[in-house]
C-alpha positions as CSV (number, residue, x, y, z in Angstrom):
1,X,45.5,43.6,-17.8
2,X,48.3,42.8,-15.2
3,X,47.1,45.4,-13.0
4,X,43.5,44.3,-13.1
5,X,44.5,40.9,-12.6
6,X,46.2,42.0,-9.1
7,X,43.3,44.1,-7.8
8,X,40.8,41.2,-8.5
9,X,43.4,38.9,-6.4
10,X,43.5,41.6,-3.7
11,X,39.9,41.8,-3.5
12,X,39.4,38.1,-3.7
13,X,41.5,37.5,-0.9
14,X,40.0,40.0,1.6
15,X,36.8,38.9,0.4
16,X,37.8,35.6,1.5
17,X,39.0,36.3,4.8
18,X,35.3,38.5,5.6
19,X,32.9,36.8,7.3
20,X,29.2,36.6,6.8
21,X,28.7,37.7,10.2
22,X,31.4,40.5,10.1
23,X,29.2,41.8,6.9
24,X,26.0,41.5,8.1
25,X,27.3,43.4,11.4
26,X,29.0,45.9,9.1
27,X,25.3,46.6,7.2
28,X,23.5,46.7,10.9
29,X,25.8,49.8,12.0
30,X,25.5,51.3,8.3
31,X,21.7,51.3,9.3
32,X,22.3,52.0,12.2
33,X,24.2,55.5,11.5
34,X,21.5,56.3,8.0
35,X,18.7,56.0,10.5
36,X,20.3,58.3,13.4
37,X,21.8,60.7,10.5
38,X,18.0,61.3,8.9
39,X,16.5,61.5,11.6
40,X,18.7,64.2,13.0
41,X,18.4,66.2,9.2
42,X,14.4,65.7,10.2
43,X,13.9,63.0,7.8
44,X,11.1,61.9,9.8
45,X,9.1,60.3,7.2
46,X,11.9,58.6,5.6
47,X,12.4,56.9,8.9
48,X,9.4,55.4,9.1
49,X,10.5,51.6,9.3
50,X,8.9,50.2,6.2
51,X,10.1,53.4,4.0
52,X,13.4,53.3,5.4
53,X,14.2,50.0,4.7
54,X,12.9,49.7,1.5
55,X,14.7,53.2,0.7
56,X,17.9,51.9,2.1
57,X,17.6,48.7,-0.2
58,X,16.4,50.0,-3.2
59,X,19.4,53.2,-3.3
60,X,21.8,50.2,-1.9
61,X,21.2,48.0,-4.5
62,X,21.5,50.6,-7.3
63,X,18.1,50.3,-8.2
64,X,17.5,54.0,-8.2
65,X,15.4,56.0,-5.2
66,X,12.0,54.7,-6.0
67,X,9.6,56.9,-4.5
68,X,11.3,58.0,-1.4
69,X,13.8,60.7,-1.2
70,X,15.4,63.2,1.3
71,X,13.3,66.3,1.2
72,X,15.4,68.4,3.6
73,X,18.6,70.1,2.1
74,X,20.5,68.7,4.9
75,X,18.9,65.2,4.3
76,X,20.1,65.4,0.5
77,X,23.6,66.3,1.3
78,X,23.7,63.3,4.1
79,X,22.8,61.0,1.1
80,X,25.1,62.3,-1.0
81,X,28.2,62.7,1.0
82,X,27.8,59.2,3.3
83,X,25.0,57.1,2.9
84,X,25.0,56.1,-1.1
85,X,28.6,55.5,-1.6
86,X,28.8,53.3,1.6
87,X,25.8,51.8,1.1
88,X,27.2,50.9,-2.7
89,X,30.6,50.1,-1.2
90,X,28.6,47.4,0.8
91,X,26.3,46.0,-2.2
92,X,29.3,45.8,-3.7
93,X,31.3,43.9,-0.9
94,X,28.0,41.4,-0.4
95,X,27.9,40.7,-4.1
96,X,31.5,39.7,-4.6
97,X,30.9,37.6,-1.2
98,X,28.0,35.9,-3.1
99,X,30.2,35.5,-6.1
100,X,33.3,34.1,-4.9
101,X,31.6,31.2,-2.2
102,X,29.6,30.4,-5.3
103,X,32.8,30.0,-7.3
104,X,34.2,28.1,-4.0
105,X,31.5,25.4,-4.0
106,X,31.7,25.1,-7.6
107,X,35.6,24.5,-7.6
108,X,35.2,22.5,-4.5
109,X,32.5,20.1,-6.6
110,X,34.7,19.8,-9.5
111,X,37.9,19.4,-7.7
112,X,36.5,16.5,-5.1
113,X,37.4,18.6,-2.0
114,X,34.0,18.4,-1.2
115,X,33.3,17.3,2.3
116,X,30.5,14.0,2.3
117,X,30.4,13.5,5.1
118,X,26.4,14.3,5.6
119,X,25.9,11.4,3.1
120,X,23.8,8.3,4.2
121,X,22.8,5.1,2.2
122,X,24.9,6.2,-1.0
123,X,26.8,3.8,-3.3
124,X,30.5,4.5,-3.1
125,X,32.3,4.0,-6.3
126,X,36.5,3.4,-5.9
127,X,38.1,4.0,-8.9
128,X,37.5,5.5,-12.4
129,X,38.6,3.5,-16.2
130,X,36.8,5.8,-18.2
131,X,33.6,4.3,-20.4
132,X,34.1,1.5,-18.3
133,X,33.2,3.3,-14.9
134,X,30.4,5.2,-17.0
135,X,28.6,2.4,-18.1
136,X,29.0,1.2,-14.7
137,X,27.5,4.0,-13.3
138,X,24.5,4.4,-15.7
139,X,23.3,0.9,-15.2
140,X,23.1,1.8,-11.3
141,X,21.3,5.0,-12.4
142,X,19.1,3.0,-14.8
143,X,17.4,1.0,-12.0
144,X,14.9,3.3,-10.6
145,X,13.8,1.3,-7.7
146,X,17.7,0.8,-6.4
147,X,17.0,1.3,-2.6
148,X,20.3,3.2,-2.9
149,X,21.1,6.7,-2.5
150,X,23.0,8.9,-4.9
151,X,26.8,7.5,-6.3
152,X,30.0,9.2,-4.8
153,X,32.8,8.5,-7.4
154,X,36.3,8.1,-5.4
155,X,39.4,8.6,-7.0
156,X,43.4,8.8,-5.7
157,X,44.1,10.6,-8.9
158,X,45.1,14.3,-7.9
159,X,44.6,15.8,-11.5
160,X,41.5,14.6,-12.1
161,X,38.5,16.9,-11.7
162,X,34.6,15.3,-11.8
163,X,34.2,13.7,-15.0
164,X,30.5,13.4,-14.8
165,X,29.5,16.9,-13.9
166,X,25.9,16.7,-15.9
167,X,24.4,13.7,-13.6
168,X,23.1,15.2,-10.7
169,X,23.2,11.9,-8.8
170,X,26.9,11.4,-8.8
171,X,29.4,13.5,-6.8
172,X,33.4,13.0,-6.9
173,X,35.4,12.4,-4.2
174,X,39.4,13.1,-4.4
175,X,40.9,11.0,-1.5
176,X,44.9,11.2,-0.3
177,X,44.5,7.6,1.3
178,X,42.0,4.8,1.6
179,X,43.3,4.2,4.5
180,X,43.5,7.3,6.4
181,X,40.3,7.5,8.7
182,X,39.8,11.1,8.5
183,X,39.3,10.7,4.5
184,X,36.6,7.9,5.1
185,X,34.9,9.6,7.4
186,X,34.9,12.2,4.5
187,X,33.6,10.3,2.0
188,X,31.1,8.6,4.7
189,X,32.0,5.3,4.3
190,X,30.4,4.3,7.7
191,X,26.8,4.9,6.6
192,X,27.6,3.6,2.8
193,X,24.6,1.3,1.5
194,X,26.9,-0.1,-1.8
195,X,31.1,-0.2,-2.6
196,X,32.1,-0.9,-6.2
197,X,36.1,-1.0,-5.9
198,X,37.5,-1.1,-9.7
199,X,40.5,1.0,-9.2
200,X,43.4,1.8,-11.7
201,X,45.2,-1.3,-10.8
202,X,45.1,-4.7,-8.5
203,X,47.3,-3.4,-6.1
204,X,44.7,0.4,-5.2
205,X,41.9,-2.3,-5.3
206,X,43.5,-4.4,-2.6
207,X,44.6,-1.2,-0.6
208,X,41.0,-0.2,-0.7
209,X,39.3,-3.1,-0.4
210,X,41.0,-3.9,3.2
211,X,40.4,0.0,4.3
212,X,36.6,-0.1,3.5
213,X,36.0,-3.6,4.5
214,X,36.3,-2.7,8.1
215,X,35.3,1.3,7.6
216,X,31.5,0.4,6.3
217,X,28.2,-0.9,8.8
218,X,27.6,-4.4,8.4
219,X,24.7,-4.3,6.3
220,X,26.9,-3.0,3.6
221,X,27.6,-5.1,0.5
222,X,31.5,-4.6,-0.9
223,X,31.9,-5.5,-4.7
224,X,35.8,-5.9,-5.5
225,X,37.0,-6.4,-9.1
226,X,40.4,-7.8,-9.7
227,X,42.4,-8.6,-13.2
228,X,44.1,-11.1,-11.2
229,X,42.7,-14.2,-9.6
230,X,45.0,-14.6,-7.2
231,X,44.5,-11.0,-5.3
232,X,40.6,-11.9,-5.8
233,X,41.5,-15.2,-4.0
234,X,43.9,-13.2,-1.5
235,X,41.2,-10.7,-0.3
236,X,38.6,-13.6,-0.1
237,X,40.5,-15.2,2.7
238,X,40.6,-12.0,5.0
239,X,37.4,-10.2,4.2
240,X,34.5,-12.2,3.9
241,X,32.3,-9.0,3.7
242,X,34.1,-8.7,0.1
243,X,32.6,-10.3,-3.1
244,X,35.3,-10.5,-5.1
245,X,35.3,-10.8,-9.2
246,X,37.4,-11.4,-11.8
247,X,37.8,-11.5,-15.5
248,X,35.5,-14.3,-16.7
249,X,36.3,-14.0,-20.6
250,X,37.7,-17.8,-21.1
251,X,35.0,-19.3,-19.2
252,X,32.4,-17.1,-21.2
253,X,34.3,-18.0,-24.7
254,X,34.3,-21.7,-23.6
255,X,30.0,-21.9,-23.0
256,X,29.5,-19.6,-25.6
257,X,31.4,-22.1,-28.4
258,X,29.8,-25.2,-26.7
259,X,26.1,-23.5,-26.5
260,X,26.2,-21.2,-28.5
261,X,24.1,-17.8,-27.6
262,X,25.1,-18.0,-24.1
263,X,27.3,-14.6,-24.2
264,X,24.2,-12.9,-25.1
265,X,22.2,-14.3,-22.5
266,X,24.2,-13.7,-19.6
267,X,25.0,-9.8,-21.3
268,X,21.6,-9.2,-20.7
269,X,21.6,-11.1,-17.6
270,X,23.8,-8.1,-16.1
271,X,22.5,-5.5,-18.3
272,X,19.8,-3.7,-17.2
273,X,19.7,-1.1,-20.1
274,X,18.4,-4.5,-22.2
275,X,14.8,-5.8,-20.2
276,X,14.6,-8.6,-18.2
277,X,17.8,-9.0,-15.9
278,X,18.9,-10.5,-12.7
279,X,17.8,-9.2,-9.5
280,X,17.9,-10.1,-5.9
281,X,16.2,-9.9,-2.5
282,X,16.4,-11.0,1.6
283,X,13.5,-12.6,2.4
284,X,12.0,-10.9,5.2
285,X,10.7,-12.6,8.8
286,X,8.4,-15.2,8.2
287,X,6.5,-17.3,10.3
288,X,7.0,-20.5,9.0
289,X,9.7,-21.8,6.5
290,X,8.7,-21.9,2.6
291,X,9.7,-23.9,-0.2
292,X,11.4,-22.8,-3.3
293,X,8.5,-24.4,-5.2
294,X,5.6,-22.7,-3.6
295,X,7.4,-19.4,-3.6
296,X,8.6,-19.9,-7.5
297,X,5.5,-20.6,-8.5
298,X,3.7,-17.4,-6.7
299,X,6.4,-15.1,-8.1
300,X,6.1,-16.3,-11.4
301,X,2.2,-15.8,-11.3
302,X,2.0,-12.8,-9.3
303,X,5.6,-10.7,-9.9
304,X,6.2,-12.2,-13.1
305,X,10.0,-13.2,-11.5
306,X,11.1,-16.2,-12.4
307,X,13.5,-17.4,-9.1
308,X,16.6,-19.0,-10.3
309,X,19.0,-19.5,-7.3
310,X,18.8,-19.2,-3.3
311,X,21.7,-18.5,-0.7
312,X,22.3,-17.7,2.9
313,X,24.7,-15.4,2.8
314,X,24.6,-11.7,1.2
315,X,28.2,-12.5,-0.9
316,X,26.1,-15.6,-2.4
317,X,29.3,-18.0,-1.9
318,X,26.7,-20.5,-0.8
319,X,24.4,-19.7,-3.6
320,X,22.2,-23.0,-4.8
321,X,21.2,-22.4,-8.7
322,X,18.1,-23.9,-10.5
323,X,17.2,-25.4,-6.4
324,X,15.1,-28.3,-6.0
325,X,11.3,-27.5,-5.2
326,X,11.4,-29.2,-1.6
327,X,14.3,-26.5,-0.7
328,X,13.5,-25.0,2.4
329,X,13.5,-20.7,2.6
330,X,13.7,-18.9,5.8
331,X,14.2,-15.6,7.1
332,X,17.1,-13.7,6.1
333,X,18.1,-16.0,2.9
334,X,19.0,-13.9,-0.5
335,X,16.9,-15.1,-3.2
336,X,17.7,-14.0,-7.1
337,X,15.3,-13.6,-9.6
338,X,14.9,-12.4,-13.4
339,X,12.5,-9.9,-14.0
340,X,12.0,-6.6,-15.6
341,X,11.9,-4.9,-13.2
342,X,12.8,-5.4,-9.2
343,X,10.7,-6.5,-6.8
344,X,10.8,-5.7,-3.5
345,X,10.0,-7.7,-0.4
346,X,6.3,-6.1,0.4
347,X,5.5,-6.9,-3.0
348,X,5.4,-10.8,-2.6
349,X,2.9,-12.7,-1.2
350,X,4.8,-14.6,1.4
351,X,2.2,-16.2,3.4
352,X,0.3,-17.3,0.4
353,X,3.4,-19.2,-0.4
């Protein structure tokens, strides 16, 4: 077994170090030479183009010979003594190529040495707690008009491999540093639509959250979620591209024991595995100013939406719930919603309203 073990490391590593081009310039010559050596043991059918490259492939490949074969004595021994073994020595040499930069990309996947850098419009997720981060990822999944691309899961933690390997939408992302430049550039954080930051602790979420906020394009929307309200209170002072959360349990206890049902409402407020849930849109360029009245009313009617708050900016800190019906829309405002399903911006009749 121990001397197996080191001739499948040798090979590996010269297999490694070959090039694609270097092999496929060692299989031109092998023609090369089979073509030349038939032809001079008067082969010359078997040189035909079509039969000889089908002959070569076929005996390469272990296949068999098909029906072509040398019919000249010297033709028979040139296949015996060169051109089979080579040409197995070469299937075999492309094969284990195959194999191990299949097993290379497959490592790489699991491992998060991936490079991502090709990725555009994808939700960048910083930080993994276990169920928590899988919940959090299927309810992205779960909304099926998301104008997002597919998640890339970002962790710090050098052990970990990808812990959702069965969802084809997410990959996973092993980063040294959120704030080395050549690892966001990795993980594309430039052309990012979406950033969930929930790391292992306040202090990675902080880290990250500073790194990112000036990495991403401006049209991206940063979610941070702290367990303190302070470093939620911090970060919202410097990076007002940040929407910062915290843990609302004592608030939620409070409304719950004063109205009581209101945990359940606002669960399923956030929840989009339970129906009807909170969405929200930018109103596109309009003409002409609408009023939250007019345009409730439409969406109600025509989207089945019922339009609960308005705000200017994308981090809502300006957001205006349950607005009065004289409140003026314009271009570029955030609306939210609750629907079923979202509805996007085409899908409302805006100059109706």
């Amino acid at each position: 077994m121990i001397m197996i073990r080191k001739v499948y490391q040798i090979v590996a590593h010269h297999l490694h170090k070959v090039t694609w081009r270097s092999l496929l310039g060692v299989v031109g010559l092998h023609y090369a030479i089979c073509w030349a050596g038939f032809y001079l043991c008067g082969e010359f059918e078997l040189i035909q183009p079509i039969n000889f490259i089908r002959y070569m492939s076929v005996s390469g490949s272990t296949v068999g010979f098909g029906v072509l074969t040398p019919v000249t004595d010297p033709g028979s021994l040139f296949m015996a003594i060169y051109q089979l073994p080579v040409s197995l020595a070469i299937f075999g040499a492309l094969l284990g190529k195959m194999i191990n930069q299949t097993r290379e990309i497959i490592e790489r996947n699991m491992n998060g040495t991936s490079d991502f850098n090709s990725f555009n419009k994808h939700v960048l997720v910083v930080g993994y707690r276990g169920e928590e981060t899988d919940s959090l990822i299927k309810c992205i999944l779960s909304d099926e008009r998301r104008q997002n691309g597919n998640i890339l899961l970002c962790v710090k933690d050098s052990s970990m491999t990808h812990p959702l390997p069965d969802l084809s939408e997410v990959s996973f992302a092993k980063v040294t540093s959120f704030s080395d430049v050549n690892e966001l550039e990795r993980i594309a954080a430039h052309a990012a639509n979406r950033v969930i930051i929930h790391a292992e602790n306040d202090e990675q979420t902080l880290t990250a959250s500073l790194s990112l906020s000036s990495a991403v394009n401006e049209k991206c929307h940063i979610v941070a979620y702290f367990d303190s309200p302070a470093n939620a209170e911090l970060l919202d002072k410097h990076c007002k591209n940040v929407e910062c959360g915290t843990n609302r349990t004592s608030s939620l206890l409070a409304r719950s024991m004063q109205d009581p049902g209101s945990s359940r409402v606002i669960s399923q407020l956030l929840n989009p595995l339970t129906g009807a849930t909170q969405f929200s849109l930018q109103v596109p360029l309009l003409h002409s100013p609408v009023s939250i009245g007019q345009l409730s009313d439409i969406m109600r009617k025509r989207n089945k939406a019922t339009l609960i708050a308005v705000s200017t900016l994308q981090s809502g800190d300006d957001v205006i719930l349950n607005p009065d019906e004289n409140h003026l829309v314009e271009s570029g405002h955030f609306i939210h919603y609750i629907a079923a399903n979202r509805v996007m911006s085409d899908e409302v009749d805006w100059q109706a309203a």
